[in-house]
C-alpha positions as CSV (number, residue, x, y, z in Angstrom):
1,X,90.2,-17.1,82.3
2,X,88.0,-20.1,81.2
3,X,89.8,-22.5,78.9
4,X,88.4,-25.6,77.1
5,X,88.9,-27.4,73.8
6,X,87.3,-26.7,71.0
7,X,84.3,-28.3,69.6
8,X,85.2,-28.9,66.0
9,X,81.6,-29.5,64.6
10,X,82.2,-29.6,60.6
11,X,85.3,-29.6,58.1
12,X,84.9,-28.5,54.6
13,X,86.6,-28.9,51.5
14,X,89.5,-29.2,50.6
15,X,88.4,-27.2,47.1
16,X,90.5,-27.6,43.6
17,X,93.0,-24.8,42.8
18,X,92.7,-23.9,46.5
19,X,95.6,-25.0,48.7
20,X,95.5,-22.1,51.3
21,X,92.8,-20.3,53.3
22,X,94.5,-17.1,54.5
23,X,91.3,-15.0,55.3
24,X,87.9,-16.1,55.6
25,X,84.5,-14.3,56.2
26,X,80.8,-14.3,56.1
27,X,77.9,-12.8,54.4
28,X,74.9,-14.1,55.6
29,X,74.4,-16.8,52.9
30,X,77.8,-17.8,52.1
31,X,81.4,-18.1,53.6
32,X,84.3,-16.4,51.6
33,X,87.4,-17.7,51.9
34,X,90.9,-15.5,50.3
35,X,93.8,-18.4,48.3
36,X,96.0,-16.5,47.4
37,X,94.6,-15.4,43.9
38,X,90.9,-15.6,44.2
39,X,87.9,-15.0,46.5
40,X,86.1,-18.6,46.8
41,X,82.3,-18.6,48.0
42,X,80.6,-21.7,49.8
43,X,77.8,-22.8,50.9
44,X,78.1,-23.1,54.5
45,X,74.8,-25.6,54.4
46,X,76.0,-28.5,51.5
47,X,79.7,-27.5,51.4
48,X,79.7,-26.8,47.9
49,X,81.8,-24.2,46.3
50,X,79.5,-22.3,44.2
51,X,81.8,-19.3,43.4
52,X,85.1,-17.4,43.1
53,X,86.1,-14.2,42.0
54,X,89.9,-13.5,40.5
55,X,91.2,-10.9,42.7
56,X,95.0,-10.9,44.8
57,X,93.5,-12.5,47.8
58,X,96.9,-12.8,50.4
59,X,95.8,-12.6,53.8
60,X,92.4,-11.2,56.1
61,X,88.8,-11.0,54.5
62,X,86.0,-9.2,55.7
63,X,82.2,-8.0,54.6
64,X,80.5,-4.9,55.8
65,X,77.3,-5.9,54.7
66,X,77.5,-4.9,50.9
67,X,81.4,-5.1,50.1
68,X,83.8,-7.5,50.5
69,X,87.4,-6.3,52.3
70,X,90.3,-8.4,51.5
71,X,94.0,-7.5,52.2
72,X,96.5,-8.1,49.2
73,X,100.5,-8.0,49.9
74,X,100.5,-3.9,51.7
75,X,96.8,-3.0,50.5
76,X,93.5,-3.5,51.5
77,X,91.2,-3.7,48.5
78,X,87.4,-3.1,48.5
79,X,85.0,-5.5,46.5
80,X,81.7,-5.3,44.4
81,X,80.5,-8.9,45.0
82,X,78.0,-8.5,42.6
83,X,80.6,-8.0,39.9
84,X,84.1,-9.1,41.4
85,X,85.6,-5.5,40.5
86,X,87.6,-3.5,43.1
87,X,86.7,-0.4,43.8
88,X,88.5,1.1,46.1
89,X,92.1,0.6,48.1
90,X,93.5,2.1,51.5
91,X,96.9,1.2,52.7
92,X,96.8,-1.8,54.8
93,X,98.7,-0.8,58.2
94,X,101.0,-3.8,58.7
95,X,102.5,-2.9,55.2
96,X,102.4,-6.0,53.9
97,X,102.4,-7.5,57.4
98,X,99.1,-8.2,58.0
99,X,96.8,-11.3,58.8
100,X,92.9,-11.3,59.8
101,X,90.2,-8.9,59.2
102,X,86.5,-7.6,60.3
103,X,84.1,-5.9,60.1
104,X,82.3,-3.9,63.4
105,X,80.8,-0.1,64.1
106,X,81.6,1.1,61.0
107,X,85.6,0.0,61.0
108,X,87.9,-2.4,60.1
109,X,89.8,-4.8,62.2
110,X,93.0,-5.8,60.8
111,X,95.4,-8.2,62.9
112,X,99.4,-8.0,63.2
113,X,100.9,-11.3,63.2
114,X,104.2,-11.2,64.5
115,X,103.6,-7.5,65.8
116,X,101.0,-9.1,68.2
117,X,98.6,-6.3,67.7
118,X,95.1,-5.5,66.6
119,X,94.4,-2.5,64.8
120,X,90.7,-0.5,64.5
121,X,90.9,1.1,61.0
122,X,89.3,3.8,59.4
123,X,88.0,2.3,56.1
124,X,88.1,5.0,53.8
125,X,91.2,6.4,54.6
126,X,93.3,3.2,56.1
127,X,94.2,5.7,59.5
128,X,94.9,3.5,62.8
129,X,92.2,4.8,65.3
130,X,93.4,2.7,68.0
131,X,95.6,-0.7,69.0
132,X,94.7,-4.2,71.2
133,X,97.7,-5.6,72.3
134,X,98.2,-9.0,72.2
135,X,100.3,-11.6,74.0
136,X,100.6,-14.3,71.4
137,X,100.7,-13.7,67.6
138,X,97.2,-13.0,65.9
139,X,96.0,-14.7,62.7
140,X,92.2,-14.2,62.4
141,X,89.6,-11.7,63.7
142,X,86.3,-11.1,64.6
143,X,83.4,-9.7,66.2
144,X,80.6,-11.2,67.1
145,X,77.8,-10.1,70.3
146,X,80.2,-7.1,71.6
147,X,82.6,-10.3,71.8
148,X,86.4,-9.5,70.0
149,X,88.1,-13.3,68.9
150,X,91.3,-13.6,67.3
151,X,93.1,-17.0,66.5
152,X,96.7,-18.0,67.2
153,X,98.5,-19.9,65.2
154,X,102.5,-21.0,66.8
155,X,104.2,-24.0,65.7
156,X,101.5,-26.8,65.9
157,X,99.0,-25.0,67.8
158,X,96.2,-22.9,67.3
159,X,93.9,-21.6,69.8
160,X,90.8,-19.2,69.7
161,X,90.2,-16.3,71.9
162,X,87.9,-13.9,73.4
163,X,89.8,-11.0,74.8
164,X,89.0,-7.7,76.7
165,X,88.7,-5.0,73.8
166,X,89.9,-2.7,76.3
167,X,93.4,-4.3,77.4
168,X,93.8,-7.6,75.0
169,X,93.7,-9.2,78.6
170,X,92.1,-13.0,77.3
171,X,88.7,-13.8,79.2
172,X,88.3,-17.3,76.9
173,X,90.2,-19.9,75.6
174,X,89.3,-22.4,72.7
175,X,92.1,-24.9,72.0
176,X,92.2,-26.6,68.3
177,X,92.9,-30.0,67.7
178,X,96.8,-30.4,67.4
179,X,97.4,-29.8,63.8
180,X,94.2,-27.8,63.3
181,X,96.1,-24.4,62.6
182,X,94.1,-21.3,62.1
183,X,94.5,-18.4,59.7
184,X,91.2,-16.6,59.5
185,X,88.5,-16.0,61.8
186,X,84.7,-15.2,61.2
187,X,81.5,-15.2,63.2
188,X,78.4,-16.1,61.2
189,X,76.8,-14.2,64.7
190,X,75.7,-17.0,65.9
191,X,77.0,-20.4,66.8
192,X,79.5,-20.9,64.3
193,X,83.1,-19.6,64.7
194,X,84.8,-20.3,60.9
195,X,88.1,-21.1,60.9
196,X,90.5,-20.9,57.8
197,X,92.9,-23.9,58.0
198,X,95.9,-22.4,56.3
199,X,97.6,-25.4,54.1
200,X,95.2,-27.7,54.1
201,X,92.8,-25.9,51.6
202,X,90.0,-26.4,54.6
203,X,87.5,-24.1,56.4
204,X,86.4,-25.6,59.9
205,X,83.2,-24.7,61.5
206,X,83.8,-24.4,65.7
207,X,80.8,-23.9,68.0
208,X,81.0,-20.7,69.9
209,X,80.7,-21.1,73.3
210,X,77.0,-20.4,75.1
211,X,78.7,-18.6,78.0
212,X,76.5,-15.5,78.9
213,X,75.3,-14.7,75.0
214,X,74.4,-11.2,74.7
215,X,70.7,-10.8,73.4
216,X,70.9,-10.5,69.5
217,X,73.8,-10.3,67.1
218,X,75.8,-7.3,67.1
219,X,78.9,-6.7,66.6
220,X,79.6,-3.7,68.6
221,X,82.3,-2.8,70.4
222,X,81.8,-1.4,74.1
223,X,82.0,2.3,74.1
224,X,84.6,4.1,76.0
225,X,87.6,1.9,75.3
226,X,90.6,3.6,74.5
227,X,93.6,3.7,72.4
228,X,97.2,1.9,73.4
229,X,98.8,2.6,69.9
């Protein structure tokens, strides 16, 4: 396993009426982060909040590409971004237990936090279609270049990893900054890594490593992998 620390490369906000990032996501022009009771949009380039939508906005977010995911207390609620309404809800499989979330191959990724776990989702339905276990408890998640992330956030520590999709077994460690705890994870699919930072009201920007990048930016999983859950 190769472990380093992380390279911390720019801090934004804190934003007004904001005090918590609990999930955080990307869609090609701005990054969404969930605080509690709305979905706030930035722009990654000046830092600027430029808008929010008023939805229950508790833990993971994601975006498929035209609809924003975002889990709220045992639900998972689907989002026009165009007009902020929700229109459609699966159960969320943690029941109300649930931290990160993304997007890859057509499923959702939802993280267990004190279960450890990582679930692939079916998003119209909310089915488990198979589990990553994990050693430490799981905040945010993503994909990003057939790579699966997710942060861990334990007492005063956070770290970032890239773990087998296969077995959970980590292949790559990013340690924060002491204090620098993580709630959600995205991949802009490139060389960004966001990080939600929990209390502080903040969104950090980590470089992903260059280790071995895989031509392009998918996000797909390797095929074959089975189930543990």
């Amino acid at each position: 396993m190769k472990r380093s620390s992380a390279e911390v490369i720019r801090e934004y906000g804190p934003f007004p009426g904001a005090g918590h990032v609990r999930g955080v996501t990307y869609d090609g022009h701005h990054v969404w982060f969930a605080s509690g009771d709305k979905l706030n949009a930035i722009d990654p380039a000046s830092g600027a909040a430029v808008r929010s939508i008023d939805v229950a906005a508790h833990a993971g977010t994601a975006f498929d590409g035209r609809h924003l995911f975002q889990i709220a207390e045992n639900r998972i609620q689907k989002i026009d971004p165009n007009t902020g309404s929700v229109v459609a809800t699966i159960p969320a499989p943690g029941g109300g237990r649930d931290s990160g979330l993304a997007w890859a191959e057509g499923a959702l990724w939802v993280g267990q936090y004190r279960d450890r776990k990582i679930h692939q989702i079916d998003p119209e339905t909310g089915t488990i279609l198979r589990t990553i276990e994990s050693n430490r408890f799981v905040t945010g998640v993503t994909w990003v270049d057939g790579e699966l992330w997710h942060a861990t956030s334990e007492g005063d520590e956070s770290e970032l990893r890239r773990v087998d999709p296969q077995n959970g077994e980590v292949q790559e460690l990013l340690e924060m900054p002491r204090g620098f705890n993580v709630s959600g994870l995205e991949s802009d699919g490139g060389d960004r890594l966001f990080c939600g930072g929990q209390k502080t009201g903040k969104v950090w920007a980590v470089r992903r490593p260059r280790r071995n990048r895989a031509v392009g930016r998918s996000t797909k999983r390797p095929s074959g992998s089975k189930s543990k859950g």
